[in-house]
C-alpha positions in Angstrom: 4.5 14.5 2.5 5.5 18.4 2.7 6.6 19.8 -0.4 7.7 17.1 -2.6 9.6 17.7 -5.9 10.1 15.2 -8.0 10.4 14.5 -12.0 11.3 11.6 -15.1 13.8 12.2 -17.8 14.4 16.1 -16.9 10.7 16.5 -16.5 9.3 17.7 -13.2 5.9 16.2 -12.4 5.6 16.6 -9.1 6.0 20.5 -7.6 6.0 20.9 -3.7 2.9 18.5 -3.5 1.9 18.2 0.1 -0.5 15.5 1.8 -1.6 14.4 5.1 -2.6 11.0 6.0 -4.1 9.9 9.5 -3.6 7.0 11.4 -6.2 4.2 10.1 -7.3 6.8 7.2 -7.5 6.1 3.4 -6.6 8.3 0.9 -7.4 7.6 -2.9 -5.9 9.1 -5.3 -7.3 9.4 -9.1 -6.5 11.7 -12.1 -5.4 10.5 -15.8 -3.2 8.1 -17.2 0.5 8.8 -17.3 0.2 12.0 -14.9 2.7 10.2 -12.4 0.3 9.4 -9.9 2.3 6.7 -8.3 5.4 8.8 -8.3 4.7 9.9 -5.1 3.9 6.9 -3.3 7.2 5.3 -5.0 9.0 8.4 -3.6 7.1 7.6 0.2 7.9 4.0 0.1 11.2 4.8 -1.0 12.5 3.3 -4.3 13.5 6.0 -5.7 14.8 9.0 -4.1 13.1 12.4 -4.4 14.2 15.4 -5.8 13.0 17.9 -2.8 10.7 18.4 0.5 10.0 15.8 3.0 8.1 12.6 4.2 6.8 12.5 7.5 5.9 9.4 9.3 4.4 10.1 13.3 6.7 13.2 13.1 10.0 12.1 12.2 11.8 12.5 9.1 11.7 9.6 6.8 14.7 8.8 5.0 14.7 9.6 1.6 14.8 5.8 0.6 15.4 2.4 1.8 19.0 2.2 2.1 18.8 4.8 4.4 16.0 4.1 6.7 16.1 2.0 10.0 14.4 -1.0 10.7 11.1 0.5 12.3 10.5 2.8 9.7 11.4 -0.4 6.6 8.4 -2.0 9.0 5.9 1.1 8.7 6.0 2.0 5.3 4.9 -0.7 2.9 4.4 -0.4 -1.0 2.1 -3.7 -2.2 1.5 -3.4 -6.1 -1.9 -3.9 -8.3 0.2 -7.2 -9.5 0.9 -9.8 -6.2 3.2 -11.2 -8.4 5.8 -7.9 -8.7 5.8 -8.3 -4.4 5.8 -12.1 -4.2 8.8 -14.5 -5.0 7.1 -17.3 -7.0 10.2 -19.7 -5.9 8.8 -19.0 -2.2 5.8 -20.6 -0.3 3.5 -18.6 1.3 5.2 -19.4 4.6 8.8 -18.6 3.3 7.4 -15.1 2.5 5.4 -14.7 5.3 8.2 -16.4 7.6 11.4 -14.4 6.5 10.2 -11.2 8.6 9.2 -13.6 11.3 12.5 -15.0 11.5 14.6 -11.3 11.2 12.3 -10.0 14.4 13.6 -13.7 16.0 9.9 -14.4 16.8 9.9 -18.4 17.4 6.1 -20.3 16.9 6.7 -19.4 13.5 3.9 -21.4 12.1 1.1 -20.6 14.7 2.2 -17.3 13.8 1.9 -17.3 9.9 -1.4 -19.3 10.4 -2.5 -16.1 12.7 -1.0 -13.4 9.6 -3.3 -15.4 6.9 -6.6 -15.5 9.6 -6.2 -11.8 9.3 -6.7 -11.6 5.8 -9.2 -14.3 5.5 -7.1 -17.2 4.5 -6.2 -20.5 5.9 -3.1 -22.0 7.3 -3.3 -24.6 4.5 -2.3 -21.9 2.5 1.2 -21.5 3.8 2.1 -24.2 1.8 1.9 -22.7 -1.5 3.5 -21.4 -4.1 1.7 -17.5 -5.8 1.1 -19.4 -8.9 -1.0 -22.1 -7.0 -3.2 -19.0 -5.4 -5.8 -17.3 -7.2 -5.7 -13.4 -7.8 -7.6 -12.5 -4.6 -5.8 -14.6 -2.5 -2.4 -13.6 -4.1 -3.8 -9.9 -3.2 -4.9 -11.0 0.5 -1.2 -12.8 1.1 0.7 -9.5 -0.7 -1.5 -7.6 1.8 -1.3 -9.5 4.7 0.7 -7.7 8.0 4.0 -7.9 8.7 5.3 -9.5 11.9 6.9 -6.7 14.0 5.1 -3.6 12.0 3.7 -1.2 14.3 -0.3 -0.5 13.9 0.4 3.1 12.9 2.4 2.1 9.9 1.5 3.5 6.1 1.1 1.1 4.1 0.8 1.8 0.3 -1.4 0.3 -2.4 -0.5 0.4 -6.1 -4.0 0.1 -8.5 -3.3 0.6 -12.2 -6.1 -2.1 -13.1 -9.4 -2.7 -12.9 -9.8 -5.9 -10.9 -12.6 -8.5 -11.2 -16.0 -7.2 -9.5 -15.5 -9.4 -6.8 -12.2 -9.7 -6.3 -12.4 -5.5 -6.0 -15.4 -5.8 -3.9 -13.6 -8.5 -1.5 -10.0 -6.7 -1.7 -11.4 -3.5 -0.8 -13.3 -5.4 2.6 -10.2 -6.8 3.3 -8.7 -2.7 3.6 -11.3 -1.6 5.7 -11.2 -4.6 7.9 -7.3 -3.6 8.7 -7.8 0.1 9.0 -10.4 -1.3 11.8 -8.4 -3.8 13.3 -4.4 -2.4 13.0 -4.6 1.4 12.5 -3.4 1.3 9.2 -3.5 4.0 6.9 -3.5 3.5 3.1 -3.0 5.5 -0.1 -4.6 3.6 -2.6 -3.9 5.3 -6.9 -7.0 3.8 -8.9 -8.3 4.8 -12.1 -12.0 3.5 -10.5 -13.8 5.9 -8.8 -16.4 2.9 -8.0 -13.5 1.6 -5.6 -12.5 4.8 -4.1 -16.4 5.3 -2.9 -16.4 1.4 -1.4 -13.4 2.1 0.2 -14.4 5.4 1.6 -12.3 8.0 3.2 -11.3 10.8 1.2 -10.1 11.2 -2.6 -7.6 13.8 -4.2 -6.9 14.5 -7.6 -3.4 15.1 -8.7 -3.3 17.7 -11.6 -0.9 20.5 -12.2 1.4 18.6 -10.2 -0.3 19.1 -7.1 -2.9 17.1 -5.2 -6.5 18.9 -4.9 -7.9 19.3 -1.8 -8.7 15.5 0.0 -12.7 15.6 -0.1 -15.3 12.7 0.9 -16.1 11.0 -2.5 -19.7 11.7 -3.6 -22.4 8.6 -5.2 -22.1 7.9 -8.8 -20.9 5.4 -11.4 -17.9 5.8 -13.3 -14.1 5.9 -13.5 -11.6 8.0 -13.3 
């Protein structure tokens, strides 16, 4: 992102903010409630449209928001929310979610490959037959999380985390990210109010105040949340 301007209700809360993210990096984001710190990952994803400067995925320009964009670049950039269920049609099995991108990429095996999506993120094929509300949080998380068919490896995808999760679920969830950055190339921008996360997950951390980020820095020991 180079420059972004964007604001609520006449306010501006975000002024020429600027971030880089590498391929199978993760950046954390942290600062206080209410500061608009998922702004601009709802302005990358592209929900709503920004107000000025650019988003910038492997050098081309991404289109301010989803209507515009192509195909490829609806694959590459993904926005998965702290809450499966705001990503996840609870009329829909797993494999009905899973299978609709399958089927729009006219990829045929669907099942072998749905069972091969869920192996990724630790889940079983048994699972495609279920509905969110007969999953558990962490698996709801893991099937929310879980690669699209079709989505190249150097894709963004974007975490949402306005909660604090269950020890364990946080502690498995935040495996489950490292395993992909390993194994697909993905990068993530995860916005958590924990800072006990953003040191299990690694990479780097910024802190958006004064409507800018601070500078991305490795996140150092120590208890506590943001």
């Amino acid at each position: 992102m180079r420059d972004l301007v964007a604001g609520h209700g006449g306010r501006r809360i975000l002024d020429r903010l600027s971030v880089e993210v590498a391929r199978d990096e993760c950046l954390s984001v942290i600062g206080p409630s209410g500061i608009g710190k998922t702004l601009p990952l709802r302005r990358l994803a592209g929900p709503h449209r920004r107000t000025g400067g650019e988003a910038v995925l492997d050098g081309a320009p991404l289109a301010p928001t989803v209507r515009e964009r192509h195909t490829e670049q609806l694959r590459r950039v993904q926005l998965v929310p702290q809450n499966p269920y705001d990503s996840l049609n609870p009329r829909h099995t797993v494999a009905q979610i899973l299978g609709r991108p399958l089927q729009l990429a006219c990829i045929t095996d669907r099942a072998a490959h749905i069972a091969d999506l869920l192996a990724q993120v630790g889940l079983f094929a048994e699972h495609a037959t279920r509905h969110p509300h007969e999953l558990s949080g962490g698996q709801r998380q893991r099937v929310a999380l879980a690669p699209r068919p079709g989505r190249a490896a150097r894709r963004a995808a974007l975490r949402r985390d306005h909660q604090r999760p269950h020890p364990v679920v946080a502690a498995t969830i935040g495996g489950l990210l490292t395993d992909l950055r390993t194994s697909t190339g993905v990068a993530f921008i995860v916005v958590t109010h924990d800072r006990n996360v953003v040191r299990r997950l690694g990479g780097h951390v910024t802190t958006l105040e004064n409507s800018r980020f601070t500078e991305p820095h490795t996140p150092t020991p120590g208890k506590g949340s943001a």
